[in-house]
MARRO-340142 format. One record per residue (C-alpha): y, z negated, x negated. Coordinates in pm, whole numbers, plus 50000, padded with zeros to 5 digits. Example, Ala and Ser with C-alpha at 12.3 -4.5 7.8 and 13.67 -1.06 7.14 Angstrom:
// MARRO-340142
<<49550; 49220; 48770>>
<<49894; 49286; 48633>>
END
This chain:
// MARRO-340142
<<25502; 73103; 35414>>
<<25528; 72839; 35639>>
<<25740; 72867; 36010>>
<<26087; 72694; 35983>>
<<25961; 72513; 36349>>
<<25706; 72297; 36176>>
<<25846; 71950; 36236>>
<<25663; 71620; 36168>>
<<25543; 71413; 36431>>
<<25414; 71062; 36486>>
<<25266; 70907; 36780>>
<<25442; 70603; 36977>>
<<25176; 70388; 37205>>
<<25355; 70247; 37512>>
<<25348; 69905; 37640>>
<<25509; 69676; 37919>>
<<25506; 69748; 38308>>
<<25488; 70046; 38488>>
<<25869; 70064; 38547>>
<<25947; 70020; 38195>>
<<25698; 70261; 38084>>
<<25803; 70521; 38311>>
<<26151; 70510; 38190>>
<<26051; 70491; 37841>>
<<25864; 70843; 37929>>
<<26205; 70988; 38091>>
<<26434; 70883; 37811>>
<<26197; 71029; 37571>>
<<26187; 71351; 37751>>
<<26525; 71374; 37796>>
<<26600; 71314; 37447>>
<<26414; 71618; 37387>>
<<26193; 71490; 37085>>
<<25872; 71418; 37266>>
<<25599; 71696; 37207>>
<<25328; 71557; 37437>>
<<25208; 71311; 37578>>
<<24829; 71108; 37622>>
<<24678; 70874; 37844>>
<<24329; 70722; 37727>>
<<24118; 70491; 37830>>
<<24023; 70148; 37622>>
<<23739; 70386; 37421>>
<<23928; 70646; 37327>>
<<23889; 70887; 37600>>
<<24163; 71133; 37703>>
<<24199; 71092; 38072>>
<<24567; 71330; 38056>>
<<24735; 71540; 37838>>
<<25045; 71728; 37871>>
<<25277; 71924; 37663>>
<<25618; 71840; 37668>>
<<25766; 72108; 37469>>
<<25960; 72373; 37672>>
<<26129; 72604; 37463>>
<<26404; 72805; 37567>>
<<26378; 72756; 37903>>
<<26597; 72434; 37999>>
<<26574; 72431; 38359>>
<<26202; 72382; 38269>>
<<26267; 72022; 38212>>
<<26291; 71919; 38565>>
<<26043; 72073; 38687>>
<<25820; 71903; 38410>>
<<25919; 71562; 38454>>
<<25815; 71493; 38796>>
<<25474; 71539; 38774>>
<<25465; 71379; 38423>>
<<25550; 71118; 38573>>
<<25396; 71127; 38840>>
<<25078; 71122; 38655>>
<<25182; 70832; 38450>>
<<25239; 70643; 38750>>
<<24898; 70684; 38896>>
<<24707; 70625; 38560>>
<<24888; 70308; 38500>>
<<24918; 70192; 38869>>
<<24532; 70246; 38923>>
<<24389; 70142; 38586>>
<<24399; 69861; 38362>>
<<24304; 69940; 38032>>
<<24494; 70256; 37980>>
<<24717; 70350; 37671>>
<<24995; 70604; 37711>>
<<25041; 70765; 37375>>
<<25382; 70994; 37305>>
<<25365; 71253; 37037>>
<<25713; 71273; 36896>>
<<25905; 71440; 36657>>
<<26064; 71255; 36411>>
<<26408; 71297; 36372>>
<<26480; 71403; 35980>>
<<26847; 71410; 36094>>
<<26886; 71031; 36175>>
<<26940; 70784; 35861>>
<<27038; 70413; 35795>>
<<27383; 70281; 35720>>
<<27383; 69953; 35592>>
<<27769; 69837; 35608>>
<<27982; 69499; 35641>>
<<28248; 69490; 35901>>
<<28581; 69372; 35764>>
<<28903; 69294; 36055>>
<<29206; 69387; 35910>>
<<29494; 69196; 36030>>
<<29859; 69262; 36063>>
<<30046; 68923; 35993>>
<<30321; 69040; 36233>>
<<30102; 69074; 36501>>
<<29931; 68755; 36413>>
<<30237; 68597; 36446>>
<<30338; 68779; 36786>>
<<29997; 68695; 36946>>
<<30043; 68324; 36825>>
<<30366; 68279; 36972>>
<<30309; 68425; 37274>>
<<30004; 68171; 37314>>
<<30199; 67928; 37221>>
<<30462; 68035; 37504>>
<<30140; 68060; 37764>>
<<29991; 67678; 37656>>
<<30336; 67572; 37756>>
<<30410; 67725; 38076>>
<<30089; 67587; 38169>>
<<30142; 67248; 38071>>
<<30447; 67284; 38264>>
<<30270; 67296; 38613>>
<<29923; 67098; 38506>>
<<30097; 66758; 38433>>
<<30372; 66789; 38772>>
<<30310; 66528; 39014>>
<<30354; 66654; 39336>>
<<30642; 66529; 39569>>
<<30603; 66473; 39950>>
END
């Protein structure tokens, strides 16, 4: 029998600055489908791990982000060749519209709109082309 929590996950590597990493991280965790996350080295080597999987318990999100991040900062401040990995869940909800967007017009309001820009063009003609008195 398998457990109805068994979700499929996929791993996301992380590129760009430090800033842009570390709000990558915090969307991520605040989107709730992150399970963990892994900074290695350019071997291979696991330099830090954490679980990002809380539960129940929802205050336990802020106090895990901060030193997440924290230690995010520090790996990818310090060294050069470092990969941060996310473990995520993917999302069997989310799916893929493909549609064409079609405006529908009213030709009353085409009209009204037109004339009223027509009524605008002229007003400002009006006081464009005065020549001023002295």
């Amino acid at each position: 029998m398998e457990s109805s929590n068994s979700r499929k996950t996929f791993s996301q590597e992380l590129q760009g600055t430090i800033t842009e990493i570390i709000s990558q991280v915090k969307r991520l965790i605040k989107e709730g489908n992150a399970r963990r996350v892994i900074i290695e080295d350019k071997n291979g080597k696991v330099l830090f791990q954490t679980q990002l999987t809380i539960g129940v318990g929802g205050a336990a999100v802020l106090t895990t982000i901060a030193p997440v991040v924290s230690a995010i900062s520090m790996f990818a401040l310090f060294m050069n060749d470092v990969k941060i990995i996310v473990e995520r869940y993917e999302n069997g909800d989310e799916y893929e519209v493909e549609a064409d967007f079609i405006e529908i017009r009213d030709e009353d309001e085409e009209n009204d709109t037109s004339s009223a820009a027509q009524e605008d063009d002229e007003e400002i003609n009006k006081t464009i082309g005065k020549d001023s008195e002295e």
